[in-house]
C-alpha positions as MATLAB code, in Angstrom:
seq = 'XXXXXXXXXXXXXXXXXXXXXXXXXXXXXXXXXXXXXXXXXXXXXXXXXXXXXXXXXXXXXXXXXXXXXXXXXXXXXXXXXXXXXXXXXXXXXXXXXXXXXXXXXXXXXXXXXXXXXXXXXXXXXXXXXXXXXXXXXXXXXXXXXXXXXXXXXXXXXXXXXXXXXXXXXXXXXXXXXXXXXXXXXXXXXXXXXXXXXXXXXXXXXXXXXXXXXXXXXXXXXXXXXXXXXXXXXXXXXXXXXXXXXXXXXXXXXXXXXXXXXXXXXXXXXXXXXXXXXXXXXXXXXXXXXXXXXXXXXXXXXXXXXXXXXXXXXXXXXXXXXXXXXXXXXXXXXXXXXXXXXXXXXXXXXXXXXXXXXXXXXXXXXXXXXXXXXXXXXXXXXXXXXXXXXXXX';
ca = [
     -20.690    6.776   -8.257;
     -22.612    4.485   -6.366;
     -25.918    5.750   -4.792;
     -29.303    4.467   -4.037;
     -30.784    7.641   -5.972;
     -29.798    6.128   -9.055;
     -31.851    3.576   -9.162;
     -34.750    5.953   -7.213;
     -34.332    8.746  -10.839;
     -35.439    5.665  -12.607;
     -38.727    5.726  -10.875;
     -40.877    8.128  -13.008;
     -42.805   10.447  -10.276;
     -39.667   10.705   -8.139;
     -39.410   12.436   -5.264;
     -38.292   16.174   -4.969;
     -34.760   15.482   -3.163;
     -33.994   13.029   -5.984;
     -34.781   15.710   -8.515;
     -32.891   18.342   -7.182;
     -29.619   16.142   -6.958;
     -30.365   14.461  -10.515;
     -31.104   17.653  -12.072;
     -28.138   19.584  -10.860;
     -25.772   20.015  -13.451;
     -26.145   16.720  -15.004;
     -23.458   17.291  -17.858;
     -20.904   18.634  -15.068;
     -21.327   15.334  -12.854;
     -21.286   12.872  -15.586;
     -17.949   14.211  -16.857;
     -16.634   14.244  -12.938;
     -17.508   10.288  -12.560;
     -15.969    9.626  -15.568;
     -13.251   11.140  -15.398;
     -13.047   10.262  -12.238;
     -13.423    6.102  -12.436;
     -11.115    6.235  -15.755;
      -8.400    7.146  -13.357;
      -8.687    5.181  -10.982;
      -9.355    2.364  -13.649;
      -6.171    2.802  -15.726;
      -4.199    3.246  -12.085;
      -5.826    0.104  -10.376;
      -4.840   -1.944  -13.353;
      -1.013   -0.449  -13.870;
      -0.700   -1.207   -9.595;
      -2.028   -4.962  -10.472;
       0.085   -5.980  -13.483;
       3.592   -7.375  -12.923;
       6.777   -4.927  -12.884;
       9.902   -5.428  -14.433;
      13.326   -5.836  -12.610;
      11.572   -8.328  -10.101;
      13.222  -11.548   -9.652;
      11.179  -14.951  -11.298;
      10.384  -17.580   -9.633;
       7.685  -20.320   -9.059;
       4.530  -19.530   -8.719;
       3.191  -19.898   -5.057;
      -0.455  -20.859   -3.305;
      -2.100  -17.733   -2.838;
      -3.678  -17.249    0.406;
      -7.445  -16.472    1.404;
      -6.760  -13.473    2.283;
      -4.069  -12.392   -0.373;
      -7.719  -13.728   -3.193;
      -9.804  -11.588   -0.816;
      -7.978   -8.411   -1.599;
      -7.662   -9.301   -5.073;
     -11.185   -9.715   -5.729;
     -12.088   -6.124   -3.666;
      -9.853   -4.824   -6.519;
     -11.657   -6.445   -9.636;
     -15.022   -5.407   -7.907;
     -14.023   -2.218   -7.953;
     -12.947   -2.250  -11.242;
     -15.616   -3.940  -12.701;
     -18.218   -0.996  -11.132;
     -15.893    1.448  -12.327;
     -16.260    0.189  -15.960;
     -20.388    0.571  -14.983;
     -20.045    4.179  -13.900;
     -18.257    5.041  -17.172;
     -21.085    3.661  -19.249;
     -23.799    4.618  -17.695;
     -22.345    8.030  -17.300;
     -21.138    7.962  -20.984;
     -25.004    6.971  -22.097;
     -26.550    9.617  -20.270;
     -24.222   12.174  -21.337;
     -23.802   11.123  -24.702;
     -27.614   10.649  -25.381;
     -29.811   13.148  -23.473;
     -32.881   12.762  -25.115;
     -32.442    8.945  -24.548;
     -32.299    9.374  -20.643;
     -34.705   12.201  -21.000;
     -37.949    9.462  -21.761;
     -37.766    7.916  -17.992;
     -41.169    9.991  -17.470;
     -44.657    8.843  -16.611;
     -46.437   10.196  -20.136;
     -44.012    8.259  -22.274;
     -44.733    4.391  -20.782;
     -44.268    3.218  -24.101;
     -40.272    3.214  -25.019;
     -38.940    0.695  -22.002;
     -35.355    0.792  -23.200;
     -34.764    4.003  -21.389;
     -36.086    2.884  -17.911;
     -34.350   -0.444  -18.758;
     -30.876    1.127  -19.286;
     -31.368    3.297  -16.054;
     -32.503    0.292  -13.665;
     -30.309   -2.325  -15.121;
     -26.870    0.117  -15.557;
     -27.887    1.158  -11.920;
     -27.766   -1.964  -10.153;
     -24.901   -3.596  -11.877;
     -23.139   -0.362  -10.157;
     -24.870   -1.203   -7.408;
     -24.164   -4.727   -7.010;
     -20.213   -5.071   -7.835;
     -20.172   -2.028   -4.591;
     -21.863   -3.503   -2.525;
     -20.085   -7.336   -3.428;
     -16.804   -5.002   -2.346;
     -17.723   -4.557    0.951;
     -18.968   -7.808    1.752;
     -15.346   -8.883    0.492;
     -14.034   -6.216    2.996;
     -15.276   -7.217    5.638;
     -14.834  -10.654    4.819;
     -11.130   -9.473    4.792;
     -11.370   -8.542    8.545;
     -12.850  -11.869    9.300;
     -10.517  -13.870    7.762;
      -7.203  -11.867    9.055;
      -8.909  -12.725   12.654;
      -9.072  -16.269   11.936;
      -5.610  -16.188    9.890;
      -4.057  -15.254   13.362;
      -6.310  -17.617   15.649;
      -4.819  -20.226   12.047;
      -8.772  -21.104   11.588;
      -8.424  -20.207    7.881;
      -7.589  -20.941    5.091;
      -7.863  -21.386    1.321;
     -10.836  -23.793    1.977;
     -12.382  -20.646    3.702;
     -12.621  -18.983    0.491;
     -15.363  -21.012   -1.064;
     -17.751  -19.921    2.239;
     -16.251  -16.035    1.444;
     -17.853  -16.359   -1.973;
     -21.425  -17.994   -1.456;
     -21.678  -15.209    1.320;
     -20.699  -12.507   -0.585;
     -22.050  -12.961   -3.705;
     -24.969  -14.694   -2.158;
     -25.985  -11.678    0.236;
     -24.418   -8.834   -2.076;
     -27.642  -10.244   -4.744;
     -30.061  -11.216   -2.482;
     -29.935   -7.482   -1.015;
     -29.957   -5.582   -4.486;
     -32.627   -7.830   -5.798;
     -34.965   -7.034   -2.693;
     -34.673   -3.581   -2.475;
     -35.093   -3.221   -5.794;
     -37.748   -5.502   -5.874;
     -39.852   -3.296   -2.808;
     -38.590   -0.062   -4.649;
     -40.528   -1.052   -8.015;
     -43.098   -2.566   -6.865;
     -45.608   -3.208   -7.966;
     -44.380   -1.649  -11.164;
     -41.511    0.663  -12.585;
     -44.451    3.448  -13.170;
     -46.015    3.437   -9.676;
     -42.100    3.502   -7.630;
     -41.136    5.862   -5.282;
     -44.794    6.378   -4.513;
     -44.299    6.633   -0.395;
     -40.940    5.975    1.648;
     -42.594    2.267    2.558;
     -41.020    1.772   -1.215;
     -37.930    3.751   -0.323;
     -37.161    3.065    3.053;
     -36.089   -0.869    2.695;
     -33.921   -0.162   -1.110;
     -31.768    2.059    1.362;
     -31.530    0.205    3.925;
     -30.391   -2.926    1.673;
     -27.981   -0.805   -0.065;
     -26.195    0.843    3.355;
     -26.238   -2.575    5.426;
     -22.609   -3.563    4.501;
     -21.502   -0.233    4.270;
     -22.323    0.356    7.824;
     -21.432   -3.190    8.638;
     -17.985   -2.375    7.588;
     -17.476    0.856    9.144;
     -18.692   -0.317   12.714;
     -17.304   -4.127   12.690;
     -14.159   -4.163   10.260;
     -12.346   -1.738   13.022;
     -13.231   -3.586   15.905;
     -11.908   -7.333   14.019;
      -8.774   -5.540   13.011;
      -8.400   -3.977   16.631;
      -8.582   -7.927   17.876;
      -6.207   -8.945   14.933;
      -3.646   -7.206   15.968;
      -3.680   -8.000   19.714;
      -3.887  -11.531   18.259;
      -0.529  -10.451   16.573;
       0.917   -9.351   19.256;
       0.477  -12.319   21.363;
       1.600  -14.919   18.497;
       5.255  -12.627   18.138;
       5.671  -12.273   22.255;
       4.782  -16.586   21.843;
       7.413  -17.224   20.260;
      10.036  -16.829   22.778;
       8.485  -15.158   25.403;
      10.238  -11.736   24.366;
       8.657   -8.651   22.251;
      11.939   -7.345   21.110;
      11.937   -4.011   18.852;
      11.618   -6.075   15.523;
       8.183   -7.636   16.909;
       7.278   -4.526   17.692;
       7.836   -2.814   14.522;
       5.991   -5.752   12.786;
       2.893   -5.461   14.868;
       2.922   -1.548   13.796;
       3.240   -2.184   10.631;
       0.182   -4.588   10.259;
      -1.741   -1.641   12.346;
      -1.199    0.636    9.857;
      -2.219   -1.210    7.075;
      -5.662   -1.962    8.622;
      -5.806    1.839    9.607;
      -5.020    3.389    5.655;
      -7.379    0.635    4.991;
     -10.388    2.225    6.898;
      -9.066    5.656    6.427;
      -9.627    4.988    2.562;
     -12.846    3.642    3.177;
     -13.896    6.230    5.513;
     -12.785    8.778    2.952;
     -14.700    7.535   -0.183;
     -17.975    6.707    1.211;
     -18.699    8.708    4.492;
     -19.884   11.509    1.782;
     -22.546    8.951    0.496;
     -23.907    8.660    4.291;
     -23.981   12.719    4.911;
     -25.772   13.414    1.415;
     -28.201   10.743    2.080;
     -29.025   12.329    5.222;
     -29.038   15.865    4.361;
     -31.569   14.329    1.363;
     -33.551   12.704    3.482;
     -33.944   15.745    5.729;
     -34.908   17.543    2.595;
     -37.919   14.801    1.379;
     -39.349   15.136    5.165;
     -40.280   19.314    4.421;
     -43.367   20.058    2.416;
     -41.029   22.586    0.123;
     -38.090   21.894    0.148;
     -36.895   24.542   -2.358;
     -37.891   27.174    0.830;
     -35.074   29.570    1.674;
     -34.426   28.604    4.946;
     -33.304   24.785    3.615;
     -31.087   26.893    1.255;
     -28.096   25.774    2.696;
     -28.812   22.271    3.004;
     -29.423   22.425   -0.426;
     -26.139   23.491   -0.907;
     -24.191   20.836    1.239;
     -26.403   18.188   -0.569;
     -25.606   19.440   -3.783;
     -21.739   19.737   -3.260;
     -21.594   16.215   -0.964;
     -23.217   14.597   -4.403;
     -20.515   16.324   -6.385;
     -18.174   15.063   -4.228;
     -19.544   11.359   -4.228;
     -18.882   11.526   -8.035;
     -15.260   11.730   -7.271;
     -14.401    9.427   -4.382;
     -16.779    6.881   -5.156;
     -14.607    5.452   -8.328;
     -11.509    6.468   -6.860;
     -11.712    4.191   -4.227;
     -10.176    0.875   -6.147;
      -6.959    2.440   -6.983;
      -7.099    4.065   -2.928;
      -7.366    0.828   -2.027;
      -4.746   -0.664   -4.094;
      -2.594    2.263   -2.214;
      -3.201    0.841    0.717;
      -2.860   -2.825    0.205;
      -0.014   -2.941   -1.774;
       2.103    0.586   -1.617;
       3.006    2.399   -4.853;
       4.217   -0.420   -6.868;
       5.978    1.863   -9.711;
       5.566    2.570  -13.268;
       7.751   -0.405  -14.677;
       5.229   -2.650  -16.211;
       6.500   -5.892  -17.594;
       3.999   -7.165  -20.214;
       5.640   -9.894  -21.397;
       3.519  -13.367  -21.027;
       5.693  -15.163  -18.073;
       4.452  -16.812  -15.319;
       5.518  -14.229  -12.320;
       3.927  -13.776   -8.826;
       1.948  -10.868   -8.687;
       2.018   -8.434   -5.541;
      -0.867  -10.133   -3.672;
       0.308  -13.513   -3.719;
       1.283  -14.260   -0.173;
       4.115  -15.977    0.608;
       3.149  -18.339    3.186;
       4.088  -21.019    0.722;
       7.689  -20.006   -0.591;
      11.283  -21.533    0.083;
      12.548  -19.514    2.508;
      15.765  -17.503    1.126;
      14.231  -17.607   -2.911;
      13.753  -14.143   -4.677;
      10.194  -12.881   -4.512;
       8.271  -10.231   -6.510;
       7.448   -7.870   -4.046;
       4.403   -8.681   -2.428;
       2.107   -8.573    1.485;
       5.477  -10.460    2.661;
       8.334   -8.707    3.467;
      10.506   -9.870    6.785;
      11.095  -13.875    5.073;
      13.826  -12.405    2.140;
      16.555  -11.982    5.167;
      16.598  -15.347    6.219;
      19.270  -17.422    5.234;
      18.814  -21.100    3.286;
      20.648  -22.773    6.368;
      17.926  -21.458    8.561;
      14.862  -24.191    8.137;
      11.466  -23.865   10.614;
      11.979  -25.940   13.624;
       8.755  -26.565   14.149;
       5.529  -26.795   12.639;
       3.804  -24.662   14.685;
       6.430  -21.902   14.433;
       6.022  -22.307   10.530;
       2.182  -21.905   10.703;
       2.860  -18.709   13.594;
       4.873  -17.045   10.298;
       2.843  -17.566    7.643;
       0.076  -16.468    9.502;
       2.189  -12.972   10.020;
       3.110  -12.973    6.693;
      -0.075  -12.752    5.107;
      -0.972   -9.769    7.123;
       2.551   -7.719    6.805;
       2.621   -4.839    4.210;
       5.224   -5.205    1.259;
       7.779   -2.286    2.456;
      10.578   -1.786    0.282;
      12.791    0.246    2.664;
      12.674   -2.859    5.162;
      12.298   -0.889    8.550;
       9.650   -4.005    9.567;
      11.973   -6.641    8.672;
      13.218   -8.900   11.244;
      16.843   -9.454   11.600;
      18.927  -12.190   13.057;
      18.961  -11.331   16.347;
      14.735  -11.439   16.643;
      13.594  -13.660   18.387;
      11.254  -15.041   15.636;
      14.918  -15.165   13.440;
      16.501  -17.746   16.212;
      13.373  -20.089   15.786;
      14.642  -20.648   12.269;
];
């Protein structure tokens, strides 16, 4: 799981709420985030690979927003593969984890494994929601058609630029001025949480409001097009709604737990006992909200994958052939070709005779397209007699 107190239990004279939380069953909650991010690992990466029974063809352009999604997935993986190991280590070797203490300074391979385990966790999390929300931005500009693959270089410099920058500065004021004198005061504490919670919070107070304007965006381009919003457009625009909404709702799901335990732990540092009877059921709800985090947390990439893609089946194809994968957009496909199944879905019933009339309608589709959610069963898929059909 991915928490700020993990890299706070590295500090020797940690503080009391970090103790309790640490010290709870530690045995129990490293085999829950395990367990936990090995499923969602093995699930994420069986949703990603290529399926058989889908139709070959040539490989298209992916689109910025089609990369964005994919990279939220290999971030997720890639701190999933951190939680197993750390959690592995520290259940594996007690007595090795057991030396982060201030009267053995000498061994530093303990403390080293804690900090630098910690904020690789840290840091492939947080890079995940900066790609989230960069996901919002460009689906808002995708619609307004300011976007585009150049886009994506900007996406990464920001992302990976801030997602580092933050973790190295709050870890930075949380050690400072050494690993042995940490945690000494919340003027230490205070700034590592509030670098670590920034684009959490950013995307769970922005990322609804630039999906709430992307789809009144959408709804304007489809009523553009010939001036009517038949039952097709309609259905489209839904369908785009409800992919942003599973995508908060699985964000909403897997971290709002971090946000309550912090508080209920932060409540908890402010008493001078905290182990009083009257905080015993705070206690409680922090020690069952850090359970908790230990099994959304991981869970979240294949959640996500859910949500972005649909259940994509069991069928895996492993042999080596060039094949679109499922986020590949297909904003640069002949129109009437075969397509693994993928973001696009309302394109496949259009006939070869059918060819874009104009440019602008063209760019007004593709724009759609990379925003519609691959649905098997069709029920968003225009038909001839949409308007958005006739422009073809």
């Amino acid at each position: 799981m991915a928490s700020p107190r993990l890299e706070t239990y590295c500090c020797p004279n940690r503080d009391a709420a970090t103790q309790l939380v640490m010290n709870f069953q530690p045995a129990v909650f490293c085999g829950v985030c395990i367990g936990s991010a090995s499923v969602s690992l093995l699930l994420t990466i069986l949703q990603l690979l290529p399926k058989k029974g889908q139709s070959l063809r040539k490989m298209p352009k992916a689109s910025s927003s089609s990369t964005i999604l994919l990279l939220i997935s290999v971030c997720d993986i890639l701190g999933g593969l951190g939680i197993i190991f750390r959690s592995s280590v520290w259940l594996g070797f007690p007595d090795f984890i057991a030396n982060i203490s201030v009267a053995n300074r000498t061994d530093v391979w303990p403390s080293a494994f804690c900090v630098g385990s910690a904020m690789w966790i840290q840091l492939l999390y947080s890079a995940g929601f900066w790609w989230l929300f960069c996901y919002a931005v460009d689906s808002y500009l995708v619609v307004r058609r300011s976007a585009g693959l150049s886009t994506i270089v900007l996406y990464h410099m920001m992302t990976w630029g801030l997602a580092v920058l933050l973790c190295v500065e709050g870890i930075a004021l949380l050690y400072y001025p050494s690993l042995s004198s940490c945690e000494n005061g919340l003027e230490h504490a205070i700034p590592h949480y509030i670098t670590t919670y920034a684009p959490l919070l950013l995307v769970l107070v922005i990322n609804p409001i630039l999906f709430r304007r992307t789809v009144s965006a959408v709804a304007s381009l489809l009523k553009g097009r010939q001036g009517i919003y038949t039952e097709n457009e309609r259905r489209l625009g839904t369908e785009i709604q409800i992919r942003f909404f599973k995508i908060m709702l699985v964000f909403v799901i897997c971290w709002s737990c971090n946000i309550i335990n912090e508080s209920l732990l932060f409540y908890l540092e402010m008493q001078p006992d905290i182990n009083e009877m009257p905080l015993r059921n705070i206690r409680s709800a922090a020690l069952i909200t850090w359970i908790i985090m230990g099994i959304l947390n991981p869970m979240q990439g294949f959640l996500f994958t859910l949500a972005f893609y649909g259940w994509t089946g069991l069928r895996v194809d492993l042999k080596w052939r060039k094949r679109e994968i499922p986020w590949e957009s297909m904003s640069s496909s002949t129109v009437g070709e075969n397509a693994y199944p993928s973001p696009v879905n309302y394109q496949s019933n259009i006939h070869d005779s059918k060819k874009v009339s104009t440019t602008d309608s063209q760019q007004t589709d593709e724009a759609i397209s990379m925003l519609s959610e691959d649905n098997t069963s069709g029920e968003a898929r225009l038909t001839r007699s949409s308007p958005i059909y006739q422009g073809w």
